[in-house]
N, C-alpha and C positions, 0 to 999 in steps of 0.2 A: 519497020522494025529493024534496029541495025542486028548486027553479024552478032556482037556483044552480046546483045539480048537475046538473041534467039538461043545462041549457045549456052546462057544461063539457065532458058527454060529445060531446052532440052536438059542438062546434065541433071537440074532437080526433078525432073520426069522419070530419069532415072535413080534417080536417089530412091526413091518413093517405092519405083516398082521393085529397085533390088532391097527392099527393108522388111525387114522378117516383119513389122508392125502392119503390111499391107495386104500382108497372105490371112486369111483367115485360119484360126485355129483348129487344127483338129481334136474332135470330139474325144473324151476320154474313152477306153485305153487307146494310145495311137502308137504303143509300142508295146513289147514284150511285159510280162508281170511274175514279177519272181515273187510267190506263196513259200514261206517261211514255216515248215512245219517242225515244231523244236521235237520228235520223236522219233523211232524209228520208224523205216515201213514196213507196212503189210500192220499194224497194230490197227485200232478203232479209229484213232482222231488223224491218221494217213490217209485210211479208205475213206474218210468222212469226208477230209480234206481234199482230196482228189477226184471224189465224183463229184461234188459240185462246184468247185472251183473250174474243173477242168469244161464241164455242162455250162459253165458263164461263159467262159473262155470264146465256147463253141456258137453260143448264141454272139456276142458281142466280137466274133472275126477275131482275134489276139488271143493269143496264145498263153496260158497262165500259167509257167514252169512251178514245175513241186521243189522246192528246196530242203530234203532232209538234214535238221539239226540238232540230232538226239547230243542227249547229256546232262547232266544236274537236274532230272526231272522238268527239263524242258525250261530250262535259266540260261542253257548258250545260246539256245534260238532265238530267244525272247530279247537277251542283251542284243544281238544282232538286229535286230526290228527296231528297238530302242532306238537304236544311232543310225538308222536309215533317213534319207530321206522323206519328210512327208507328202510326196508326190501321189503316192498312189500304187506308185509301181511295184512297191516293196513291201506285202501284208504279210498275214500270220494266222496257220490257224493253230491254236490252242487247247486246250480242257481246260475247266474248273481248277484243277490242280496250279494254273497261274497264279492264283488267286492265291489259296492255299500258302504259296510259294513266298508270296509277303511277310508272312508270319515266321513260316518254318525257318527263312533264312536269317539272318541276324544283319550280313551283310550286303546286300542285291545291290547291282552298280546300273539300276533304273528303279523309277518309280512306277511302281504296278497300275497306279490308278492313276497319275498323269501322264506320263509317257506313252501311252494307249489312247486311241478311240473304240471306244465299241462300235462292231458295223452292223454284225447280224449273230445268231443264232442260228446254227446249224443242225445240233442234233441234239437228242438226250441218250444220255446213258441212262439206262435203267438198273435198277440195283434191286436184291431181293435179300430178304432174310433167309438164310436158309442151313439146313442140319444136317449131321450127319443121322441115317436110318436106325441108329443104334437109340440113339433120343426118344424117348416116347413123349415125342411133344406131336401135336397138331395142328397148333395153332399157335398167335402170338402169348395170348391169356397165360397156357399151358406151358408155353417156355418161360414166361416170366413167374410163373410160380414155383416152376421147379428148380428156378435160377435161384430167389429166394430160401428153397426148402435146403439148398447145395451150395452157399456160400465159398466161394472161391475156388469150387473145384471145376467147374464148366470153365475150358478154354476155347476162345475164336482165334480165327486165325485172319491175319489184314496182308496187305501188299506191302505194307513197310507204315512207319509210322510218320503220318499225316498225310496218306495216299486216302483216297477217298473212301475204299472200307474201312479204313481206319475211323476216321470223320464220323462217318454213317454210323456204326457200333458206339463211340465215344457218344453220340446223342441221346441216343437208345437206353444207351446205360446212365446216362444224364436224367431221363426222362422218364423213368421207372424204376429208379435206387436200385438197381441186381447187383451184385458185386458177381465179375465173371473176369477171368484174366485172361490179358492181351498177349500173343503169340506171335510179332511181326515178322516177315518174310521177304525175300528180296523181291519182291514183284509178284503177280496175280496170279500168277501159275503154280509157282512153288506152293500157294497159300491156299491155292484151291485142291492139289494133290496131297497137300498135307491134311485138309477136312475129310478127304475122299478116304484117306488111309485109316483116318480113327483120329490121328495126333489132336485133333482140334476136332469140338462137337457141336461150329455153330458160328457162320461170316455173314457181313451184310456185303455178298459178292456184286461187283456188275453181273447182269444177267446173260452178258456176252461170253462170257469167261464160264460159266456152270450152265449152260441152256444142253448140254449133250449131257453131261451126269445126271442133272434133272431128269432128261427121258429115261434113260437106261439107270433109273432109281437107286443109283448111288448117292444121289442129295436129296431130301425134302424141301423143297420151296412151301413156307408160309404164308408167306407174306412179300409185299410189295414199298420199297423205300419212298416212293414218289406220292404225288401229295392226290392225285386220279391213278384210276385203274390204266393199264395199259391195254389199250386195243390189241396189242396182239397175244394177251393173257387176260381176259376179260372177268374171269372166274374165279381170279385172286385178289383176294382183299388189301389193302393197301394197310402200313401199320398204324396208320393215325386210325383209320376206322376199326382197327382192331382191339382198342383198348386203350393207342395209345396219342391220345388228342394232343395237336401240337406240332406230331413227328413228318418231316419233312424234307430228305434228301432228292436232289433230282443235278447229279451231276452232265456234265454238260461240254458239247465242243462246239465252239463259235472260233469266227472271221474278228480280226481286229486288223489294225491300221497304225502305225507311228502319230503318234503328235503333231498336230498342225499340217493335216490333210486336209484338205477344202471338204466344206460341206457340202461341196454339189457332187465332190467325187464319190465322200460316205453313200450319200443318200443313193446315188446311183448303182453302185455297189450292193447295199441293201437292198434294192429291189429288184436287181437282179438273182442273189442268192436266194428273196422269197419266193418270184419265180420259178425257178428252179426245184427246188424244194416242195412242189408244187406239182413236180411232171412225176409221172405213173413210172416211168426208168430209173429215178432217182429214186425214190421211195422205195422202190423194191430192192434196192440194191441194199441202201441200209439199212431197213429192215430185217435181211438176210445175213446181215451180220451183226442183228440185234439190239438194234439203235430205231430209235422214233425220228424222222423232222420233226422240228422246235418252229416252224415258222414264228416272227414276232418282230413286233415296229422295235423302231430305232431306240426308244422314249424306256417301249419294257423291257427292253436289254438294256438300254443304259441303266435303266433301276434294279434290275437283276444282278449286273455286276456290283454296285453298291452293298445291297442288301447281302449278297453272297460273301466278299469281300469281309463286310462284318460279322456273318456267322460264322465263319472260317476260321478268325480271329479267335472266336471265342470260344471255339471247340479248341483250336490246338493249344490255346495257351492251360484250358481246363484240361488237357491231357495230356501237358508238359515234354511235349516231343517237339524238336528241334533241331538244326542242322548248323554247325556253326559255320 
């Protein structure tokens, strides 16, 4: 073999071994993972966000940074997610209110439902109907009769209009003809001290938000938004079984992903957060801050976002609230 040759082989021997196509790939995540939470911290879908993202993190060695991105009812986070890379590295967690967010705004600079992949299901929020003590209601029947006998004078109080109490009550009142007026509020707290006070006589609150007035019987809880009882309120009837067939809120925070993330990355992902979801650490934490895990395949979150998508739709435009 001449000098010529030799030296060819050698330099393509190294070709080969210096080409990134020779090294095998590391397995996904093989780098840092920036979680996109468009809210602030310390709120529901932060702590939701952060104990189990941060429990994947832990299992799968990489490190899954929290990214807070409050703002526009969670439209700066979400734009940000948009126009990320769909590597993987760059997710989001969310509430139902994304959704929502379709409708309310006129002008959104991404597409809600393609610009997203759905990956998992993370929590529920649960929501309850509930009174002020002065109400001699007991029930849902009792409040919808008296709603009836009192035409326009029963006011609720929401989070602001097209937040998910809002939603919840506009069905309600969709689904049983009451005429009761709306009292919106800038956020959950205002609207739950404004029930507690007298101002308003009746919210379909997250149960996160009113679970301390509840004990110390400042609110009557009736009734339950969700379409099953709650395990960790076993002895409350839910309002579809209460009279009112059909009724079905169960707001929600889940894991998404940008557009045009590999499928093997989604599915991985998912299976990790069911995992997770899954361990007795995790569960009691959100639990303790009054959130259920949602475990659920890929298939019924993806259907869930649809289906959610278009009832969102169709409450906010039937309750003509809007954000231009």
């Amino acid at each position: 073999m001449n000098k010529l040759l030799q030296g060819c082989i050698r330099a393509c021997a190294v070709a080969v071994l210096a080409s990134p196509m020779a090294a095998p790939s590391q397995p996904y995540p093989a780098k840092v993972v920036r979680v996109v939470i468009p809210w602030p911290a310390g709120g529901s879908v932060d702590i939701a966000g952060r104990v189990v993202m941060q429990k994947v993190g832990t299992v799968l060695g990489q490190q899954f940074v929290i990214d807070n991105r409050p703002g526009a009812a969670g439209t700066i986070g979400a734009d940000v997610v948009a126009k990320s890379s769909g590597d993987g590295y760059t997710l989001m967690v969310h509430s139902t209110t994304h959704l929502g967010n379709a409708t309310m705004y006129r002008n959104l600079p991404y597409d809600t439902l393609k610009d997203f992949v759905p990956v998992a299901l993370l929590a529920q929020q649960p929501g309850g109907l509930v009174v002020h003590p002065s109400l001699p209601v007991q029930s849902v029947r009792e409040f919808v009769a008296l709603s009836k006998s009192r035409p326009g004078q029963i006011f609720y109080s929401s989070a602001g209009n097209g937040s998910a109490p809002h939603l919840s009550m506009t069905q309600f009142i969709a689904l049983t003809g009451i005429n009761i007026v709306h009292v919106p509020y800038k956020g959950g707290p205002p609207a739950v001290t404004a029930i507690v006070a007298g101002e308003t006589q009746a919210m379909t609150a997250t149960l996160a938000t009113v679970v301390s007035q509840i004990k110390a019987r400042k609110l009557r809880l009736i009734a339950i938004t969700a379409s099953q009882r709650l395990k960790l309120m076993p002895d409350v009837p839910t309002i579809a079984e209460s009279g009112v067939p059909g009724y079905e809120m169960s707001p929600w925070i889940a894991l998404f992903a940008p557009s045009g993330t590999p499928p093997a990355t989604v599915a991985r992902l998912h299976d990790e957060v069911d995992k997770a979801l899954r361990m007795s650490d995790v569960a009691s934490i959100l639990s303790s801050q009054g959130l259920e895990p949602w475990p659920a395949t890929l298939e019924e979150f993806a259907g869930r976002v649809k289906s959610d998508h278009a009832k969102y739709q169709k409450l906010i435009r039937a309750s003509g609230a809007k954000i231009d």
